[in-house]
Backbone as a ProteinNet text record, in pm:
[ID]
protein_1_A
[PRIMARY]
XXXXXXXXXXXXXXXXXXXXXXXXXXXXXXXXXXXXXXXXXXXXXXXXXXXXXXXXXXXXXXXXXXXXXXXXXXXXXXXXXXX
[TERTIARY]
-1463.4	-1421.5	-1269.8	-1234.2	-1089.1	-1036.3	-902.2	-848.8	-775.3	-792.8	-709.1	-612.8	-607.5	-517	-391	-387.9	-267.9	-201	-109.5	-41	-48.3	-45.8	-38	89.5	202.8	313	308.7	398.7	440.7	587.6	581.2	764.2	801.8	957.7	975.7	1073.1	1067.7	1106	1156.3	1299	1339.9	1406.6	1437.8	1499.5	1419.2	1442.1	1362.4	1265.5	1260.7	1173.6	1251.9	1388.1	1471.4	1502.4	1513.2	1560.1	1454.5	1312.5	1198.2	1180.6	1135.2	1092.5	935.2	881.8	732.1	743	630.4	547.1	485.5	521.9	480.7	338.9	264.2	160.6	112.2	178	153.9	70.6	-8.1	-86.4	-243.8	-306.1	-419.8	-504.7	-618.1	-705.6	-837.6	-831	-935	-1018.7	-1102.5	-1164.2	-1084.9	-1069.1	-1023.6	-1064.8	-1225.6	-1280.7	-1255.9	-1173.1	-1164	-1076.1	-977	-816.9	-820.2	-908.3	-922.3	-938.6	-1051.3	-1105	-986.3	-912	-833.1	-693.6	-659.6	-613	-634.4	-742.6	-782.4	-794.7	-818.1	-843.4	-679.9	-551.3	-430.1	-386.6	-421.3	-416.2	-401.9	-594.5	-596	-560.7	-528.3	-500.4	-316.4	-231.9	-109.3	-35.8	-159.3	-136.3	-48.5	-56.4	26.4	-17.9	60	6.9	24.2	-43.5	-32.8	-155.8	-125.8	-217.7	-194	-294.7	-273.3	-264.4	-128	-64.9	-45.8	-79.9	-58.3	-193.7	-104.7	-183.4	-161.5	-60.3	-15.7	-99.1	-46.4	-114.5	70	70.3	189.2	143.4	200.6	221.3	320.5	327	466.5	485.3	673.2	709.2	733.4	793	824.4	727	606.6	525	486.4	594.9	542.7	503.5	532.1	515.8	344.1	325	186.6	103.8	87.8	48.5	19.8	94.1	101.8	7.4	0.7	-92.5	-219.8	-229.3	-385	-408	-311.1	-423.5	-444.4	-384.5	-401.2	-543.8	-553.3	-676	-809.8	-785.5	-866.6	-911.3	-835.7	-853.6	-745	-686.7	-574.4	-434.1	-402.2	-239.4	-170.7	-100.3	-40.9	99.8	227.2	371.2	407	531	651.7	735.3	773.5	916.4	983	1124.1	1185.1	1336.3	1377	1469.7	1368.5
-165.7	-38.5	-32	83.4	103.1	137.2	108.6	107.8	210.2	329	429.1	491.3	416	353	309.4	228.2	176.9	241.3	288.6	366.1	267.4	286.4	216	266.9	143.1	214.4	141.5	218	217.2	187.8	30.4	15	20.6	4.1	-5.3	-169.1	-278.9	-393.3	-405.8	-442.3	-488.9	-619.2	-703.6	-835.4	-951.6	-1037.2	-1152.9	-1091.3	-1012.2	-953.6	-929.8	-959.7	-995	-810	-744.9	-621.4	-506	-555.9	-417.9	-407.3	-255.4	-195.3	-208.2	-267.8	-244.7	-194.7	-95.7	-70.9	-158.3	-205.3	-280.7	-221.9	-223.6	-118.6	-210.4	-223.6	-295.2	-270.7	-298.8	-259.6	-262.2	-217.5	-237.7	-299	-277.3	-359.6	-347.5	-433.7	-436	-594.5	-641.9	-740.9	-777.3	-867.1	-902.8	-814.1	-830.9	-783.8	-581.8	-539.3	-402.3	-363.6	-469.9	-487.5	-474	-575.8	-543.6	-443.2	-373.5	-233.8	-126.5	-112.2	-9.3	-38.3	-140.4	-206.5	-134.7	-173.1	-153.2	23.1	81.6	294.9	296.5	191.6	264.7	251.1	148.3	108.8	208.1	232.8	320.6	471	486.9	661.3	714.7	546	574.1	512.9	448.7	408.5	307.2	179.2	77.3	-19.8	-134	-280.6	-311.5	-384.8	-445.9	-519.3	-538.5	-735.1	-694.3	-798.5	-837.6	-937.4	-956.6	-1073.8	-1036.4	-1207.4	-1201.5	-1123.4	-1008.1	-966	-792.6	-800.6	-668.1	-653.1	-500.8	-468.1	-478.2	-485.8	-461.1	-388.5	-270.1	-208.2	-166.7	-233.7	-123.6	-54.6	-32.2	77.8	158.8	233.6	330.5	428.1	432.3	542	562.5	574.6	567.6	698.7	828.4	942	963.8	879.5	939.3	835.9	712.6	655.5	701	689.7	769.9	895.2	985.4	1095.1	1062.3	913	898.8	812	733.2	678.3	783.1	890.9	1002.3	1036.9	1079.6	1150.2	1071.6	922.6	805.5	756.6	836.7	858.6	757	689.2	621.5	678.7	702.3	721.1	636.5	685.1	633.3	714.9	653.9	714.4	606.3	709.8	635	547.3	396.9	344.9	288.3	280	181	248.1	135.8	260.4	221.9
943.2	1002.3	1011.3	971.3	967.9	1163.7	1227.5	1289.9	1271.9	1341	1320.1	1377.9	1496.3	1631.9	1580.9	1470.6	1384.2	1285.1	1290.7	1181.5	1036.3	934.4	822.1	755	734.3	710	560.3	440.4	300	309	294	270.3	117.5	97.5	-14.9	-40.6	-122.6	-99.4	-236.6	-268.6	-385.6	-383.6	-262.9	-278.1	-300.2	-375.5	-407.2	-544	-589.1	-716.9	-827.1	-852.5	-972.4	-999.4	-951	-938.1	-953.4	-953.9	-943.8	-810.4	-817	-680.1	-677.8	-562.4	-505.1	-385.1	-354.6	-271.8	-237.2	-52	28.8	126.2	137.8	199.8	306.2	491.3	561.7	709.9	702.8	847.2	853.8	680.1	669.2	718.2	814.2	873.5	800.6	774.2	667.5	586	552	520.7	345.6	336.1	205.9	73.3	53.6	-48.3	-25.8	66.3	124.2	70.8	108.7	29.4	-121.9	-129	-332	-362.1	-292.9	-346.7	-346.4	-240.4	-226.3	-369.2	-362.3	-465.6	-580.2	-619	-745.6	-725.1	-669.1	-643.3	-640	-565.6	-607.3	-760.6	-785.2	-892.5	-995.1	-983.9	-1136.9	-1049.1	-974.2	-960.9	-986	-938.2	-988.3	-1105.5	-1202.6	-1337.6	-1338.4	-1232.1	-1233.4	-1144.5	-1142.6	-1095.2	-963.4	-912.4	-772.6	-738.4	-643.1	-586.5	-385.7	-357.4	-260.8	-191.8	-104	-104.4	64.7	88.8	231.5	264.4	410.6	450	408.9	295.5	255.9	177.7	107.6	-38.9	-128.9	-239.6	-334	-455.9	-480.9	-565.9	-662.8	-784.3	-868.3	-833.7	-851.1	-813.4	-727.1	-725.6	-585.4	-560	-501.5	-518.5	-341.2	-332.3	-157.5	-126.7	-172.7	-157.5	-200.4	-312.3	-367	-259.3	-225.2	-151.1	14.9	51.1	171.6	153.4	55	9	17.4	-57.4	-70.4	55.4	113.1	248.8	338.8	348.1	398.2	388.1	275.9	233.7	241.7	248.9	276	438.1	529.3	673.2	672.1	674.8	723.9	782.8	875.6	926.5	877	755.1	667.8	672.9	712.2	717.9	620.8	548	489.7	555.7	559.8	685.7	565.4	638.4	577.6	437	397.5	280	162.4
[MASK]
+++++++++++++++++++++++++++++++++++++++++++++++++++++++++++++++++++++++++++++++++++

């Protein structure tokens, strides 16, 4: 069951990654195999890569705008933070 009490925030992180930008997606409460799934739906809906690491999600790229869109639409309080 999702926590909807918790905002789910979309950072954006470029140090330590040799100069690409990912989408950090941090707050998710959620069971591992949950994590994959959503993973894999950002995946193929914004035509690019990411994993989950830790307790984040990571996504190529700067897509914090479309992200934020879809945890939206996924019931999640999902805001943009961060530069």
């Amino acid at each position: 069951t999702r926590q909807l009490n918790n905002p789910v925030r979309v950072h954006i992180e470029r140090a330590g990654r040799s100069g690409k930008t990912v989408s950090v997606i941090k707050g998710i409460m959620s069971p591992a195999h949950g994590k994959e799934a959503l993973v894999k739906l950002l995946k193929a809906k914004l035509g690019t890569g990411g994993a989950v690491k830790d307790e984040n999600i990571e996504i190529q790229g700067d897509h914090r705008a479309k992200i934020v869109a879809l945890l939206n639409e996924l019931g999640y309080k999902a805001k943009s933070a961060g530069g």
